[in-house]
N, C-alpha and C positions, 0 to 999 in steps of 0.2 A: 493505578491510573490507566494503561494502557492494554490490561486485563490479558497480558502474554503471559504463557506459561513457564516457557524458557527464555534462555539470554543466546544468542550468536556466540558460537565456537568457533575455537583453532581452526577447525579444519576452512571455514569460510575467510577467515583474514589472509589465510594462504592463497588462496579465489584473489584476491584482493591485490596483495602484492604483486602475484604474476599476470595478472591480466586487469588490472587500474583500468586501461581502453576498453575494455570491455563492459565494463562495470558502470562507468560513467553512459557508453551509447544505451546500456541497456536501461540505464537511469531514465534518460527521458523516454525510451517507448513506456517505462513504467508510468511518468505522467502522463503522458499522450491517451494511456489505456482506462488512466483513473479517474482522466476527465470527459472517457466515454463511458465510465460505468455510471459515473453521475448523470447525463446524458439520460443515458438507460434506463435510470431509475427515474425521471422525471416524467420521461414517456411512459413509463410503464404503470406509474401511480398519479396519473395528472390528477385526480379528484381531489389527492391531499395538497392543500397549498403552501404549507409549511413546508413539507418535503419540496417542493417546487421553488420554494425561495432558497431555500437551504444548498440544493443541487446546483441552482445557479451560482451561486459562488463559492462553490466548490468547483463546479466547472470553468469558473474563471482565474480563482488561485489555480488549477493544475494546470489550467495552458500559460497562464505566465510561468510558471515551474518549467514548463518544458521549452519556454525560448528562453528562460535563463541558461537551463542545460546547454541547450543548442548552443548559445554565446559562448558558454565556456568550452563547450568541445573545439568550435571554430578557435577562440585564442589560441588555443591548446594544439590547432593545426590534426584533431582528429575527424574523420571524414565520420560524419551520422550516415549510418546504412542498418540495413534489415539484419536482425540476428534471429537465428531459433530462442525462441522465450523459454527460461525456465516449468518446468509443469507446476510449478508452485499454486498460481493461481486458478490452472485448471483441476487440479486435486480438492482446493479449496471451496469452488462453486461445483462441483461434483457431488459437495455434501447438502447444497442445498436440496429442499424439500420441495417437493413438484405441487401441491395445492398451495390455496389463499387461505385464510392470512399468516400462514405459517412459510410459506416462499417467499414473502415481501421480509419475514422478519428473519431469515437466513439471507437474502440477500444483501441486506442491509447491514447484517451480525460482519459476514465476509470479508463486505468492503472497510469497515471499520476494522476488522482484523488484521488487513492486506496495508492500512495506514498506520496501524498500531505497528507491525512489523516493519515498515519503511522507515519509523519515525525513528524506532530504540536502532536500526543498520544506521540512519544517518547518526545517530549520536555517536555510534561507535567510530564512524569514518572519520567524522569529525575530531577523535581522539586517536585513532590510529594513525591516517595516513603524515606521514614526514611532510608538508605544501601546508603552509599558512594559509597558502590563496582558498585553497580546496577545504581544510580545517573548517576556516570561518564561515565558508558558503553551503556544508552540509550542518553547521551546527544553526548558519540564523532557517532552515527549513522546519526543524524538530516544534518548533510552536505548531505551525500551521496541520504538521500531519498530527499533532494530538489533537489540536481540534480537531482537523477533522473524523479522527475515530470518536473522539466523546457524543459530533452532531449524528452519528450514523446510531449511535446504541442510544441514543436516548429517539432520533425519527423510528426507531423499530419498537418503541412504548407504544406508538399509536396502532400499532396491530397484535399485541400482547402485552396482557400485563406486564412490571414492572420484573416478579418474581419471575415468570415466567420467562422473558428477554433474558435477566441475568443469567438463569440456570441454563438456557442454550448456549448464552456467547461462551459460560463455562466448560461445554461441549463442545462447543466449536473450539473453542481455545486448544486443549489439550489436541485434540484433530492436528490442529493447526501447526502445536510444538512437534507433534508426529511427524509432520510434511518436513518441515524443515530442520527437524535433525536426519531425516534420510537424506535430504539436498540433492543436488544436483551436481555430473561434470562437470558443468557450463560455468565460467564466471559470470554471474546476474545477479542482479540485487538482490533477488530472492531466493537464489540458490544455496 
């Protein structure tokens, strides 16, 4: 369903345990960012209007994601501030491909990547972390970010075939498993 290659290791639950505050501020810049990539894409493909209706409510599920965030940092008494981002998702649009229509459909593969890996970290959070409060609040997300990876690989049909989309995203994928088993120092949700 969410066409990843790998599962989230040890080494990241450890990310997890000892920097929880970190994980969470970096949660919402990750929505703040996902609902400029939609943004992005909307500017950047106005012709299509599918993808334009599509964007728009992805762009409105991710900012209410990130003043849920927000809310719960504020209960939580953690101050939202700027952090150095993971390279996660600059490794990841690095593979995209610089002509049309094969850069709409990498960027589009990415971003449904970048939710597909959001979605299977929140299922795990939701099973690891010890906070009922925090459990049930990263497990009701896991809907919204498979959809959202399913609307991004099926809006990148309209710029390549069917075969063609899958056998990328399958390229990107493995990419993708690459990025994030090398991970990062940083505690980030994608690290």
């Amino acid at each position: 369903m969410l066409h990843l290659q790998s599962e989230t290791d040890a080494r990241w639950f450890q990310q997890v345990d000892s920097h929880l505050d970190e994980i969470l501020i970096d949660h919402a810049h990750c929505e703040k960012k996902a609902a400029g990539t939609a943004m992005n894409l909307m500017f950047a493909y106005v012709e299509n209007l599918d993808l334009c209706r599509e964007m728009t409510e992805i762009v409105n599920e991710e900012l209410e994601h990130f003043h849920m965030v927000i809310a719960l940092l504020d209960k939580r008494g953690i101050r939202f501030r700027r952090l150095k981002p993971s390279s996660y998702g600059r490794r990841l649009n690095d593979l995209v491909r610089k002509l049309e229509p094969q850069r709409a459909v990498d960027r589009l593969l990415v971003a449904g990547l970048i939710e597909a890996r959001s979605c299977e970290r929140f299922r795990q959070l939701a099973e690891h972390v010890d906070d009922a409060e925090l459990a049930e609040f990263y497990a009701s997300l896991f809907e919204s970010e498979a959809r959202h990876h399913a609307t991004y690989v099926r809006l990148a049909m309209a710029y390549a075939s069917e075969a063609e989309v899958m056998q990328r995203l399958d390229e990107l994928a493995a990419l993708e498993a690459e990025i994030i088993a090398t991970g990062d120092p940083v505690a980030r949700m994608h690290s």
